[in-house]
TORSE-34561 format. One record per residue (C-alpha): residue number from 0; residue in one letter; x, y, z. Coordinates in Angstrom, 1 decimal. Layout:
residues N
{NUM, a, {X, Y, Z}}
...
This chain:
residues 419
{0, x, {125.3, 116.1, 104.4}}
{1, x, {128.8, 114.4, 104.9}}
{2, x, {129.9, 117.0, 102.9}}
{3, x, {128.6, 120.1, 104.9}}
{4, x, {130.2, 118.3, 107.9}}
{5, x, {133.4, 117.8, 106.3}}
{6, x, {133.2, 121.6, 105.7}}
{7, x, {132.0, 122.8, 109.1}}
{8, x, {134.9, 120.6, 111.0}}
{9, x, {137.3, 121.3, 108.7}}
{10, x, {140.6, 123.4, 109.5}}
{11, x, {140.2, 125.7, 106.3}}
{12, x, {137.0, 126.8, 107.8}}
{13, x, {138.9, 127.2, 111.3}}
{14, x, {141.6, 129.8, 109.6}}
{15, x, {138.4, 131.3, 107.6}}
{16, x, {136.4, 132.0, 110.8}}
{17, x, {139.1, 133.2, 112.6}}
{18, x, {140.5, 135.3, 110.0}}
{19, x, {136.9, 137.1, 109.9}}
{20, x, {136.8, 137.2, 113.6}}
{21, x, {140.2, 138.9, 113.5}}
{22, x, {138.5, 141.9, 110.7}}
{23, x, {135.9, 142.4, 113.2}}
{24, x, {138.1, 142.9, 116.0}}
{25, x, {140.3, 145.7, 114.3}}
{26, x, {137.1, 147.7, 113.2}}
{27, x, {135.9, 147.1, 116.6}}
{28, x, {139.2, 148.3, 118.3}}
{29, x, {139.7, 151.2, 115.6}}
{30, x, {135.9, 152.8, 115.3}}
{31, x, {135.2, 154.2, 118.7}}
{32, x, {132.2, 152.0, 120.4}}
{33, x, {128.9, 152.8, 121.5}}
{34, x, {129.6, 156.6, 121.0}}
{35, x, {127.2, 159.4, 120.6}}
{36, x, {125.8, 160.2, 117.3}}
{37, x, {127.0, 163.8, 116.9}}
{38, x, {130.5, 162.2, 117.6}}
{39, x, {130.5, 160.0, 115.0}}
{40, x, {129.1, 162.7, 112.4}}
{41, x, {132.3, 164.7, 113.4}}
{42, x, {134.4, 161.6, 112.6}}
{43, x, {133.1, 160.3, 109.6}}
{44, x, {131.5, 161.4, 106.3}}
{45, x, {127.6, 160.6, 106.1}}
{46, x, {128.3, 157.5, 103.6}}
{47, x, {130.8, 156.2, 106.3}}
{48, x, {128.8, 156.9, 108.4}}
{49, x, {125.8, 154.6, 107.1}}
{50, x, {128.5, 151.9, 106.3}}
{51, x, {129.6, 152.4, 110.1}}
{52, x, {126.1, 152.3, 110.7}}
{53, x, {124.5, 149.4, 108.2}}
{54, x, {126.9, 146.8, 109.7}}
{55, x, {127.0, 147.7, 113.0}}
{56, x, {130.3, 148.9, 113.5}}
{57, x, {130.1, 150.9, 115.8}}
{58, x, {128.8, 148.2, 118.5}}
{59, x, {130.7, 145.7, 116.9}}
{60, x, {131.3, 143.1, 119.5}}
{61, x, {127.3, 142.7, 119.9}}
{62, x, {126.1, 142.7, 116.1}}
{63, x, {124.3, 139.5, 114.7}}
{64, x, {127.3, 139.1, 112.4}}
{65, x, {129.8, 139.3, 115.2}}
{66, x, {127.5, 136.6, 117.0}}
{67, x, {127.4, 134.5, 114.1}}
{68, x, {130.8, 134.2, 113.2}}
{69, x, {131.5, 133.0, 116.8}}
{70, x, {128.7, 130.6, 117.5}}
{71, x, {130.4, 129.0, 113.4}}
{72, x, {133.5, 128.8, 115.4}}
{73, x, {131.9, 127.4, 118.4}}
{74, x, {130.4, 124.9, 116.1}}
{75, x, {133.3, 124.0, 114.3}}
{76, x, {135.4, 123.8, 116.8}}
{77, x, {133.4, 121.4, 118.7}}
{78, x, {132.6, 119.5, 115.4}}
{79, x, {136.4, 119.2, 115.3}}
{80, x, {136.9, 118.1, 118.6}}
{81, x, {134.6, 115.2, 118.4}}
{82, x, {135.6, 114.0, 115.5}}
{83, x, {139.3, 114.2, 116.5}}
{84, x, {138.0, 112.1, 119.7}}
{85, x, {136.0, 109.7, 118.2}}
{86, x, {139.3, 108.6, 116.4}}
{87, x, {141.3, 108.7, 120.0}}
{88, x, {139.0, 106.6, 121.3}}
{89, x, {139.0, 103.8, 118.5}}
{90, x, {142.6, 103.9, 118.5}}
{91, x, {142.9, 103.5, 122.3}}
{92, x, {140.6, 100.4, 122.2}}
{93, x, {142.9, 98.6, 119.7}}
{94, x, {144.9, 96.0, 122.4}}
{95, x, {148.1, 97.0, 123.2}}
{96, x, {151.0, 94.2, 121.9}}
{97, x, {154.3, 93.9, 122.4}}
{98, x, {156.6, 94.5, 119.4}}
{99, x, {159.0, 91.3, 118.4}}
{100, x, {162.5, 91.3, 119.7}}
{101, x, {163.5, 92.6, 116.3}}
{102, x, {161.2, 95.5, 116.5}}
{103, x, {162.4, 96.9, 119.9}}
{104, x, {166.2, 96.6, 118.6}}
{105, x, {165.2, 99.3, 116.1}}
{106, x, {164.0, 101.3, 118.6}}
{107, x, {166.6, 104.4, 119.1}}
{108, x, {166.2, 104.1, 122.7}}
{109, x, {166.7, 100.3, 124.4}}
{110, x, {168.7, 98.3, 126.2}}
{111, x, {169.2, 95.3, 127.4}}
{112, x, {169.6, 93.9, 131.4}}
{113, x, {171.2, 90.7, 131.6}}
{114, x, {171.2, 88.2, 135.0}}
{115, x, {167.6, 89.5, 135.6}}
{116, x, {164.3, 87.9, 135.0}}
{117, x, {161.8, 89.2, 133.2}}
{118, x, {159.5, 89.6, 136.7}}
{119, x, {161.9, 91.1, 138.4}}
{120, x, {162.3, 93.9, 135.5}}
{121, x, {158.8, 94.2, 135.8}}
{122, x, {158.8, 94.8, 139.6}}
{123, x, {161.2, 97.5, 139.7}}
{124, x, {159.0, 99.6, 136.7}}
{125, x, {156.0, 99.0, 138.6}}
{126, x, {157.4, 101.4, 140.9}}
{127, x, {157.0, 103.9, 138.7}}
{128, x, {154.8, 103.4, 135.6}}
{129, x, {151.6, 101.7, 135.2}}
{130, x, {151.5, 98.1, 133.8}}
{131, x, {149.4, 98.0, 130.8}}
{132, x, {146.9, 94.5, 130.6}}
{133, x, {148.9, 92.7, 127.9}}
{134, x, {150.2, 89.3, 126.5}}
{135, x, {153.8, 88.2, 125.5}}
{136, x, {155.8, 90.6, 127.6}}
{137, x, {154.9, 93.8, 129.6}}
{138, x, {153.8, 97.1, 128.6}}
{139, x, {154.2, 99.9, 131.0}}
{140, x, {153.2, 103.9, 130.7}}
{141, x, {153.0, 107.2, 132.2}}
{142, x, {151.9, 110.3, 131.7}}
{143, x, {148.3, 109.0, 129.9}}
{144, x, {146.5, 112.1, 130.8}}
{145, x, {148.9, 114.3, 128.8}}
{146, x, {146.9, 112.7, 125.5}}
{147, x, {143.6, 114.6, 127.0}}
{148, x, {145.5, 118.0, 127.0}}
{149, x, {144.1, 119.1, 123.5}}
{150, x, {140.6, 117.9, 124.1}}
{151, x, {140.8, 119.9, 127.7}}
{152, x, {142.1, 123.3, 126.0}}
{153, x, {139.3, 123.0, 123.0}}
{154, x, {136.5, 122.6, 125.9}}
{155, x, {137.7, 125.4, 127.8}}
{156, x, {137.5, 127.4, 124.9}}
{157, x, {134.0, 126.9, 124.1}}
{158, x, {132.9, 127.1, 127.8}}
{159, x, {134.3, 130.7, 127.8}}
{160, x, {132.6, 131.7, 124.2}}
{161, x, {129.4, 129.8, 125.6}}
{162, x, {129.6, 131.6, 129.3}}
{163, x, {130.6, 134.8, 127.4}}
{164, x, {126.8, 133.9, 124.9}}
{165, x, {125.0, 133.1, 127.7}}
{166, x, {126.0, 136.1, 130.1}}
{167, x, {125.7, 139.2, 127.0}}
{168, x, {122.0, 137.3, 126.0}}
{169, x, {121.0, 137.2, 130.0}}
{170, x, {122.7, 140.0, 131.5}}
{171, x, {122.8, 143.1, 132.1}}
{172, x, {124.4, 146.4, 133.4}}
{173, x, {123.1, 149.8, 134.7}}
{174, x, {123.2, 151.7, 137.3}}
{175, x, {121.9, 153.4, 140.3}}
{176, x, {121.5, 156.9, 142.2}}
{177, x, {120.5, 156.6, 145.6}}
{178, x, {120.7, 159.7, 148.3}}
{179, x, {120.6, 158.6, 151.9}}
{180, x, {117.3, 156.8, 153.2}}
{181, x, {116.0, 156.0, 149.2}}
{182, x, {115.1, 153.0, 148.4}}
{183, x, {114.7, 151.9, 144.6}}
{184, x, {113.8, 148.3, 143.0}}
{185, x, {115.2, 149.6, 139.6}}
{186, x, {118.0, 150.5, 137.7}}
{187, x, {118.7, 152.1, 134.5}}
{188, x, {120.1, 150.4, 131.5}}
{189, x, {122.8, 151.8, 129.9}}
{190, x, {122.9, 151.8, 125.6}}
{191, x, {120.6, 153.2, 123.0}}
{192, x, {118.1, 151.0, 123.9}}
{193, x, {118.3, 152.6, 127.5}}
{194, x, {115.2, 151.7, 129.7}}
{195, x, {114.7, 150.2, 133.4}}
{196, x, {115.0, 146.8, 134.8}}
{197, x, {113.5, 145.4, 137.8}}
{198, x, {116.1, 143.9, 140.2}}
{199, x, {113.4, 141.3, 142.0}}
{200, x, {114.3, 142.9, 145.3}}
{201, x, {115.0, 146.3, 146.9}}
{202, x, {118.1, 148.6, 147.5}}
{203, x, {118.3, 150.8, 150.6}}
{204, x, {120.8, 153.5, 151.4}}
{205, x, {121.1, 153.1, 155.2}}
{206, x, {124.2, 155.6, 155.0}}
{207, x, {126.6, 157.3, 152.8}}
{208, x, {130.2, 158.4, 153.6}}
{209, x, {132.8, 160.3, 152.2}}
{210, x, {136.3, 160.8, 153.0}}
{211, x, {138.7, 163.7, 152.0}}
{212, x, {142.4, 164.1, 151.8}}
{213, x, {143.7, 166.9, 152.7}}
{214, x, {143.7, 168.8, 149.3}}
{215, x, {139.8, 168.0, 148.8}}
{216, x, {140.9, 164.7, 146.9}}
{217, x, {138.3, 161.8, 147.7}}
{218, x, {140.0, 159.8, 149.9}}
{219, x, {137.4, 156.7, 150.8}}
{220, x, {133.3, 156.6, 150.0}}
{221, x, {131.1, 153.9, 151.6}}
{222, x, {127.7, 153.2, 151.2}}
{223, x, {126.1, 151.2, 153.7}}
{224, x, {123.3, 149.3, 151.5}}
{225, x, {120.6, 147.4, 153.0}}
{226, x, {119.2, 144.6, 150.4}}
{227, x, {115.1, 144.1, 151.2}}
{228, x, {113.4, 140.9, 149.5}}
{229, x, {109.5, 140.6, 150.0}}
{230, x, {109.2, 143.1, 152.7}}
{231, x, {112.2, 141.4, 154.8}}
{232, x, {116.0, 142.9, 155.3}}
{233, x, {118.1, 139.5, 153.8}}
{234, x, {121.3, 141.3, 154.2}}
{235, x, {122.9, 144.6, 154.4}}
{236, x, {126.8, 145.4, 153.6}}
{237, x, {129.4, 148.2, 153.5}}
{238, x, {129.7, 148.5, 149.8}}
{239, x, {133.0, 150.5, 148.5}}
{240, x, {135.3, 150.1, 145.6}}
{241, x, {136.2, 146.8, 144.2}}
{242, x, {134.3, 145.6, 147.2}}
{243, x, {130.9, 144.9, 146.0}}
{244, x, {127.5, 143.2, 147.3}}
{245, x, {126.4, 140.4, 145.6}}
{246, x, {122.9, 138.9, 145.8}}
{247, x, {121.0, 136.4, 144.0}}
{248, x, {123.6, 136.8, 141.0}}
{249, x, {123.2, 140.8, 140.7}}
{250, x, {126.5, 142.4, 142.1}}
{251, x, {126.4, 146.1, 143.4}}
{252, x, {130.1, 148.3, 142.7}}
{253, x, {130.4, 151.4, 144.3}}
{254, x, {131.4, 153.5, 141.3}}
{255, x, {130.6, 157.5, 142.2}}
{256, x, {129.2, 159.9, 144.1}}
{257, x, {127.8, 163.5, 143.9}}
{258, x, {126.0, 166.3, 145.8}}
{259, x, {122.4, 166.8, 145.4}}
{260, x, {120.1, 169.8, 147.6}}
{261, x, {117.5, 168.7, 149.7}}
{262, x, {115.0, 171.6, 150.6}}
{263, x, {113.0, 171.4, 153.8}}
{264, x, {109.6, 173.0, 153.7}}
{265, x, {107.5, 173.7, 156.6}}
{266, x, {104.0, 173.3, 154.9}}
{267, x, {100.7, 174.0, 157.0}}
{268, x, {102.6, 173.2, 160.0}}
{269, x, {104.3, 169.7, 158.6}}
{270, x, {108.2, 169.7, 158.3}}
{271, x, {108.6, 168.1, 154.7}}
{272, x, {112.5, 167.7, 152.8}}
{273, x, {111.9, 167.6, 148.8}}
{274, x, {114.3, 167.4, 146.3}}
{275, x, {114.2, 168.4, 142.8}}
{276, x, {111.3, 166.7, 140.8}}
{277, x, {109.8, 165.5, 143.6}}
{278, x, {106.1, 166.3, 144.7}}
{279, x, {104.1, 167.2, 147.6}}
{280, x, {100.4, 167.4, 148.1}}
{281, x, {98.2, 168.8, 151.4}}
{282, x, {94.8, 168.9, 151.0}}
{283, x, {93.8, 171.2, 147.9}}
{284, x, {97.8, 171.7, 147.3}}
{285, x, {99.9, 170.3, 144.9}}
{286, x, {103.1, 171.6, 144.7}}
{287, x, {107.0, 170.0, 143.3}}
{288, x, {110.0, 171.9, 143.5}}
{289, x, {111.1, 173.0, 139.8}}
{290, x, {114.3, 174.3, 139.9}}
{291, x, {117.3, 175.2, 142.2}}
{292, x, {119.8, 178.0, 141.8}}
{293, x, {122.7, 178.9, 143.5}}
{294, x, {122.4, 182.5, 143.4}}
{295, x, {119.0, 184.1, 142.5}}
{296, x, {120.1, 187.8, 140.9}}
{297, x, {122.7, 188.3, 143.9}}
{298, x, {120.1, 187.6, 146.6}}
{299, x, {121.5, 184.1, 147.1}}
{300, x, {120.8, 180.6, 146.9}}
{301, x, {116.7, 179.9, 146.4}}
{302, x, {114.2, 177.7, 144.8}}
{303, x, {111.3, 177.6, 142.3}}
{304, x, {108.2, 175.8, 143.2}}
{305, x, {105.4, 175.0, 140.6}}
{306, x, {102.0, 175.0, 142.0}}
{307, x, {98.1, 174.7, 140.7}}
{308, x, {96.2, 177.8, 141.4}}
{309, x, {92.4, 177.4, 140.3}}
{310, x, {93.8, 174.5, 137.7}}
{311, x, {95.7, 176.5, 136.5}}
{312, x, {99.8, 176.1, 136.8}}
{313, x, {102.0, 179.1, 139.0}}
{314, x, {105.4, 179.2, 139.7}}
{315, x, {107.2, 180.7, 142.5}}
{316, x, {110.3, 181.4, 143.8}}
{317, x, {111.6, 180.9, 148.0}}
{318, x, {115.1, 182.9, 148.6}}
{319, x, {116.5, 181.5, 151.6}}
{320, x, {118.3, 185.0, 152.6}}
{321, x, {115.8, 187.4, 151.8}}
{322, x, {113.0, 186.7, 155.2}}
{323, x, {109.8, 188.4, 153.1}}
{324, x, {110.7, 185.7, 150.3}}
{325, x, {111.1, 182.7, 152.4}}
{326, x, {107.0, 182.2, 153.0}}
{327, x, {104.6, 182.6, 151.2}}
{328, x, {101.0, 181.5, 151.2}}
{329, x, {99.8, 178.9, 148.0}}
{330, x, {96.1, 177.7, 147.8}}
{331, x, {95.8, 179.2, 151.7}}
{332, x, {98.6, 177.0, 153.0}}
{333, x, {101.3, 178.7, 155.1}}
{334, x, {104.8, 177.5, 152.7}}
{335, x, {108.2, 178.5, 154.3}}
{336, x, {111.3, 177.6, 153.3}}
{337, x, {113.5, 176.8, 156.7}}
{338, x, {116.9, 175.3, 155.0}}
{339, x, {118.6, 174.5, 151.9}}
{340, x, {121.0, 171.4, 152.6}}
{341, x, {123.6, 170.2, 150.3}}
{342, x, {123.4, 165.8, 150.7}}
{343, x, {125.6, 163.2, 148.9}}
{344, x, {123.9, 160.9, 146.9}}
{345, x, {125.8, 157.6, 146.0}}
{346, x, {126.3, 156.1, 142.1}}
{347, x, {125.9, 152.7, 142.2}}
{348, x, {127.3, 150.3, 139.4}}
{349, x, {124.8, 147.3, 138.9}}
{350, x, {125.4, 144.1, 136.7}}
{351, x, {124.2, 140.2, 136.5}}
{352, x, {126.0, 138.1, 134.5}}
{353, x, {124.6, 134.3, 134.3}}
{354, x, {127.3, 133.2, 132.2}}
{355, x, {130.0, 134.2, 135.0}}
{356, x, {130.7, 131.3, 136.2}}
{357, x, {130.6, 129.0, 133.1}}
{358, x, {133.7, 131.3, 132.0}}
{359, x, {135.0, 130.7, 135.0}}
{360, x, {135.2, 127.1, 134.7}}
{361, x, {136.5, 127.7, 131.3}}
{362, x, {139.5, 129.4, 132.4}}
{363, x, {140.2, 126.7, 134.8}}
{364, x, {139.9, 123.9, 132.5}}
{365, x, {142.2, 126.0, 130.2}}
{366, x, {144.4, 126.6, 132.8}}
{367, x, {144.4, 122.4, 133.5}}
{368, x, {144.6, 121.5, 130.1}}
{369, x, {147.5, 124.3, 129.5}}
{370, x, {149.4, 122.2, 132.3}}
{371, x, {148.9, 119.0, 131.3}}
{372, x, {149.7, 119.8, 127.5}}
{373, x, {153.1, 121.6, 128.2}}
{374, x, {154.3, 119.9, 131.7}}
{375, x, {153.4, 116.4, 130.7}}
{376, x, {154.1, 113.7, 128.2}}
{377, x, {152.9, 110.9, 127.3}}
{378, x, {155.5, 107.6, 126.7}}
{379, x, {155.8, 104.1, 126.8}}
{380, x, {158.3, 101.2, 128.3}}
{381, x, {157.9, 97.6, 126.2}}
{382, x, {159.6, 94.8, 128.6}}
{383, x, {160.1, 91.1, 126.5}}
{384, x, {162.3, 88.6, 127.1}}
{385, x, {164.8, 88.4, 124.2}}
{386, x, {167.8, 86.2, 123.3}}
{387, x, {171.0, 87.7, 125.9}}
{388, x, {168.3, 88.6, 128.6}}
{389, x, {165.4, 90.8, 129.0}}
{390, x, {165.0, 93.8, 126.2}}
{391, x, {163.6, 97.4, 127.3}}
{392, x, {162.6, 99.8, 125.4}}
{393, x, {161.1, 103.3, 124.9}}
{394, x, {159.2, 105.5, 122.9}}
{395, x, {157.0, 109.2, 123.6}}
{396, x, {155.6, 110.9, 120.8}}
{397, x, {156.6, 114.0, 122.6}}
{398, x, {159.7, 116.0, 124.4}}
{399, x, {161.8, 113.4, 123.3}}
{400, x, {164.5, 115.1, 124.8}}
{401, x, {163.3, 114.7, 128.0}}
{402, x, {162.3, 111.1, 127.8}}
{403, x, {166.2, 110.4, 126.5}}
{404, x, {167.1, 111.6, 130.0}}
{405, x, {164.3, 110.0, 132.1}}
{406, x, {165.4, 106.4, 130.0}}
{407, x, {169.0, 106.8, 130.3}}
{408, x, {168.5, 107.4, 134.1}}
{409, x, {166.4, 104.0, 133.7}}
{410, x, {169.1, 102.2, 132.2}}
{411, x, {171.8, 103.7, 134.6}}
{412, x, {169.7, 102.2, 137.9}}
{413, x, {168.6, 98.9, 135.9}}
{414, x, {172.5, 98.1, 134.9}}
{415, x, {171.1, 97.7, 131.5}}
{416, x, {173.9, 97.6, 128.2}}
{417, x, {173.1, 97.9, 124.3}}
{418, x, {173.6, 95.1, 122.4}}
């Protein structure tokens, strides 16, 4: 076991998992992803194509292998953090002590202020360090939190890979088409394992609006979506581009639009609109409207209706321009065709992603541990009496450079002299 440990936490198998993670990425960036299947035949030869195909190529980023190289990473990276803890946090226990007289000589950077007691060396640092609990002289630091700044940047990293996990496992995107008054509890799932998923709640289209420049460009499109949980309206919001509704975790992008015919019918007396696919019944009749064309053979724009006649499927077609052609009588119902109207319907980008927020955090913490790591250091001031008056000196493991100025400034304002 202490051997598989040593493996898993080890920095050969860091360079190892990262190196693979690296191969990965460059057949995911080079072979096109998530593409049609006739594209890829085009592409590729039919061997390559089974390679492509065998491995997972060509959705690289989601194949088992992909996931498995970076929950190894995740768990070696965090094997490596807590080890390299652990020994932070035994060290840090050890008591501090103050190095003999001797020692602190040695020390490139010291000095030594005579005509001032050892107290009164201490009061002027405690201005600006923090006085470490310690015996035989004084200890004083600053910049402790600087130390954390790896262990901060390592946690950040796996809360993004974990946030990243958790969001592609409990996620999901699709979209939606909705025309003006719909309502729909479902979208469609984009990928080849395309299906529908139930939001929990239900979308309404209250409005849709489109703006044009003056060339026929789109200029602005709103939708005006109403969100309807257990039979209630809980909220309703203008949804355009880059300004989305969000609700219960599910966030709603405008992302399209289109134009889609509405027919209105005037069946047995009843005004009814029906679009294509959709059905109607009155009494005995069972109709849905087929197809719609543009131009029928020159005589304009009309539409086919599919109909049961004695159980037995008929079709027929309604010109709107030709008046002997716009009514006709199915199953003894009076059909007329009054208008043809040309709607919008709005596209509607939908996506949940649980793990949002944990990469969130992981950015932040990133961001934090960034900060700390580069823009702080860590050092320490040892204060003893010694044998021409009281001895300071200095050491950080890092930015010497810096500390050189910061302790020469100190010995500048403390009138202190090498000896």
């Amino acid at each position: 076991m202490a051997g598989i440990y040593d493996f898993l936490s080890s920095v050969r198998f860091t360079i190892l998992l990262l190196s693979l993670i690296a191969v990965g990425s460059i057949f995911g960036t080079v072979i096109k992803q998530k593409a049609p299947l006739e594209e890829y035949l085009t592409l590729y030869s039919e061997s390559t194509f089974r390679f492509i195909r065998f491995f997972n190529l060509d959705d690289t980023y989601h194949s088992p292998w992909f996931y498995g190289l970076v929950i190894l990473f995740v768990v070696n990276l965090s094997l490596c953090t807590l080890g390299r803890f652990r020994r932070f946090i035994r060290s840090d226990r050890k008591p501090v002590e103050v190095p003999a007289e001797e020692t602190l000589q040695r020390m490139e950077m010291h000095f030594y202020v005579e005509g001032k007691s050892e107290t009164a060396v201490e009061e002027f640092l405690r201005k600006t360090y923090t006085r470490l609990s310690v015996t035989g002289g004084a200890v004083f630091e600053k910049g402790a939190l600087s130390r954390y700044g790896v262990f901060i940047i390592h946690t950040s990293i796996i809360l993004i890979l974990l946030g990243g996990f958790v969001g592609d496992m409990g996620g999901y995107k699709g979209y939606m088409v909705l025309t003006q008054g719909e309502t729909k509890d479902r979208i469609s799932l984009r990928g080849d394992n395309a299906r529908e998923q139930a939001l929990g709640f239900s979308l309404k289209c209250e409005d849709f609006k489109v703006a044009f420049y003056p060339g026929g460009e789109p200029k602005d499109y709103v939708s005006t979506l109403k969100v309807i949980d257990k039979g209630k309206v809980v909220t309703e919001k203008k949804v355009r581009v880059n300004d989305p509704l969000s609700y219960k975790g599910i966030h709603v992008y405008q992302a399209s639009y289109g134009r889609t015919p509405s027919f209105l019918f005037n069946i047995g007396g009843e005004n009814v609109i029906l679009r294509e696919r959709e059905t109607f019944r009155k009494g005995d009749l069972l109709l849905m409207v087929v197809r719609f064309e543009s131009a029928v053979h020159d005589f304009g724009p009309g539409v086919l209706i599919a109909y049961l006649n004695d159980g037995q499927p008929k079709t027929s077609w309604f010109l709107k321009n030709v008046e002997k052609l716009r009514e006709k009588d199915l199953q003894g119902v009076p059909v007329r065709l009054e208008n043809i109207k040309d709607d919008f319907y709005t596209g509607l980008e939908v996506s949940k992603d649980p793990g949002i927020w944990i990469v969130w955090t992981g950015f932040a913490m990133m961001l934090i541990g960034l900060y700390v790591n580069f823009f702080t250091y860590h050092r320490r001031i040892y204060v003893r009496k010694g044998s021409i008056g009281v001895i300071v000196a200095g050491s950080a493991p890092r930015r010497k450079e810096a500390f050189r100025e910061e302790f020469a400034g100190l010995k500048t304002r403390m009138g202190g002299n090498e000896s």
